[in-house]
N, C-alpha and C positions, 0 to 999 in steps of 0.2 A: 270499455276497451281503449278510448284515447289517451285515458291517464295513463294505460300498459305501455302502449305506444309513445307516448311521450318519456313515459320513466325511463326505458329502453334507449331512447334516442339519446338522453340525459346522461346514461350511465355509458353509451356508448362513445361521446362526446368526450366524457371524463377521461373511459380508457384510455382514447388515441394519444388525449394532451401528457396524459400518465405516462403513455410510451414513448410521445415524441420526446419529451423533455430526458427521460431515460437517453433514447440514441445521441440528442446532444452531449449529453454528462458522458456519455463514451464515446463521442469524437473528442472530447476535449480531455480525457483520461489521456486518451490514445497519445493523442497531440504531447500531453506533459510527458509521458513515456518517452518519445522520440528525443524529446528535448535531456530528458535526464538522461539517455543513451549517450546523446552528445556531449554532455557534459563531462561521463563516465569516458569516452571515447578523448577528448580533450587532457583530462588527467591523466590517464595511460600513456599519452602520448608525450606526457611531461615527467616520466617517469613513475608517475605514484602505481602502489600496488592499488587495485580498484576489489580488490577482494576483503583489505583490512579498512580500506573505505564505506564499503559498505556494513562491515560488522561494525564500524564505528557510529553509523547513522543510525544501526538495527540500537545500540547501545544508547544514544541519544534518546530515544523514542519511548526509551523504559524508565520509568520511576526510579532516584537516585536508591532508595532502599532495595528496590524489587534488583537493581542490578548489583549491589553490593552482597545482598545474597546469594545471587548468580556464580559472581566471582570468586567467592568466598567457598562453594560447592564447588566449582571447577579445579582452585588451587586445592583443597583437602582429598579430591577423586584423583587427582595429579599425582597429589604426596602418594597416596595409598598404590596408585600404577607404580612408584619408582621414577616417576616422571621430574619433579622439578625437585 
Protein backbone atom coordinates (compact mmCIF):
# COMPACT_ATOMS: atom_id res chain seq x y z
CA UNK A 1 0.00 0.00 0.00
CA UNK A 2 3.07 2.64 0.37
CA UNK A 3 4.22 2.45 -3.09
CA UNK A 4 0.09 3.27 -3.96
CA UNK A 5 0.59 5.98 -1.69
CA UNK A 6 3.42 7.30 -2.68
CA UNK A 7 2.73 6.79 -6.57
CA UNK A 8 -0.40 8.95 -5.89
CA UNK A 9 1.43 11.62 -4.09
CA UNK A 10 3.98 11.65 -7.07
CA UNK A 11 1.40 11.81 -9.68
CA UNK A 12 -0.44 14.21 -7.63
CA UNK A 13 2.62 16.47 -7.19
CA UNK A 14 3.15 16.37 -11.00
CA UNK A 15 -0.53 17.41 -11.67
CA UNK A 16 -0.43 20.61 -9.59
CA UNK A 17 3.26 21.63 -11.17
CA UNK A 18 1.18 20.64 -14.63
CA UNK A 19 -1.45 23.07 -13.78
CA UNK A 20 0.44 25.73 -12.03
CA UNK A 21 2.75 26.25 -14.91
CA UNK A 22 -0.56 26.21 -17.21
CA UNK A 23 -2.17 29.25 -15.09
CA UNK A 24 1.33 30.96 -15.56
CA UNK A 25 1.44 30.44 -19.56
CA UNK A 26 -2.21 32.27 -19.07
CA UNK A 27 -1.29 35.17 -17.12
CA UNK A 28 1.30 35.80 -19.51
CA UNK A 29 -1.08 35.02 -22.60
CA UNK A 30 -3.38 37.39 -21.07
CA UNK A 31 -0.59 40.01 -20.22
CA UNK A 32 0.54 39.71 -24.21
CA UNK A 33 -3.17 40.23 -25.20
CA UNK A 34 -3.36 43.57 -23.37
CA UNK A 35 -0.39 44.58 -24.72
CA UNK A 36 -1.24 43.76 -28.35
CA UNK A 37 -4.65 45.66 -27.70
CA UNK A 38 -2.56 48.60 -27.00
CA UNK A 39 -0.67 48.30 -29.63
CA UNK A 40 -3.81 47.90 -31.92
CA UNK A 41 -5.47 50.81 -29.85
CA UNK A 42 -2.14 53.01 -30.68
CA UNK A 43 -2.39 52.46 -34.56
CA UNK A 44 -6.00 53.34 -34.68
CA UNK A 45 -5.34 56.15 -33.01
CA UNK A 46 -2.66 57.05 -35.64
CA UNK A 47 -5.13 56.47 -38.14
CA UNK A 48 -4.39 52.98 -39.56
CA UNK A 49 -7.44 50.76 -40.32
CA UNK A 50 -6.67 47.79 -37.45
CA UNK A 51 -9.08 45.56 -39.44
CA UNK A 52 -6.56 45.34 -42.81
CA UNK A 53 -3.95 45.11 -39.94
CA UNK A 54 -4.82 42.36 -38.66
CA UNK A 55 -5.68 40.48 -42.07
CA UNK A 56 -2.35 41.42 -42.82
CA UNK A 57 -0.68 39.58 -39.85
CA UNK A 58 -3.45 36.68 -40.39
CA UNK A 59 -1.47 36.70 -44.12
CA UNK A 60 1.98 36.89 -42.70
CA UNK A 61 1.51 33.78 -40.57
CA UNK A 62 0.59 31.64 -43.77
CA UNK A 63 3.07 29.89 -45.98
CA UNK A 64 3.92 32.10 -49.01
CA UNK A 65 2.37 29.19 -51.45
CA UNK A 66 -0.53 28.35 -48.98
CA UNK A 67 -1.43 32.26 -49.51
CA UNK A 68 -0.92 32.70 -53.03
CA UNK A 69 -3.53 29.98 -53.41
CA UNK A 70 -5.75 31.74 -51.16
CA UNK A 71 -5.42 34.88 -53.37
CA UNK A 72 -5.48 33.32 -56.25
CA UNK A 73 -9.29 31.52 -55.22
CA UNK A 74 -10.38 34.72 -53.83
CA UNK A 75 -9.69 36.93 -57.23
CA UNK A 76 -11.29 33.80 -59.60
CA UNK A 77 -14.58 33.56 -56.76
CA UNK A 78 -14.37 37.61 -57.30
CA UNK A 79 -14.26 37.45 -61.19
CA UNK A 80 -17.13 34.66 -61.29
CA UNK A 81 -19.43 37.36 -58.45
CA UNK A 82 -18.89 40.17 -61.02
CA UNK A 83 -16.82 41.56 -58.59
CA UNK A 84 -13.50 42.77 -59.59
Amino acid sequence: MDDVTTQDNVAAAELRQLIERIERLEEEKTALQDDIKEVMAEAKGRGYDTKAIRAIIRLRKKDPNERQEEEALIELYMTALGMA
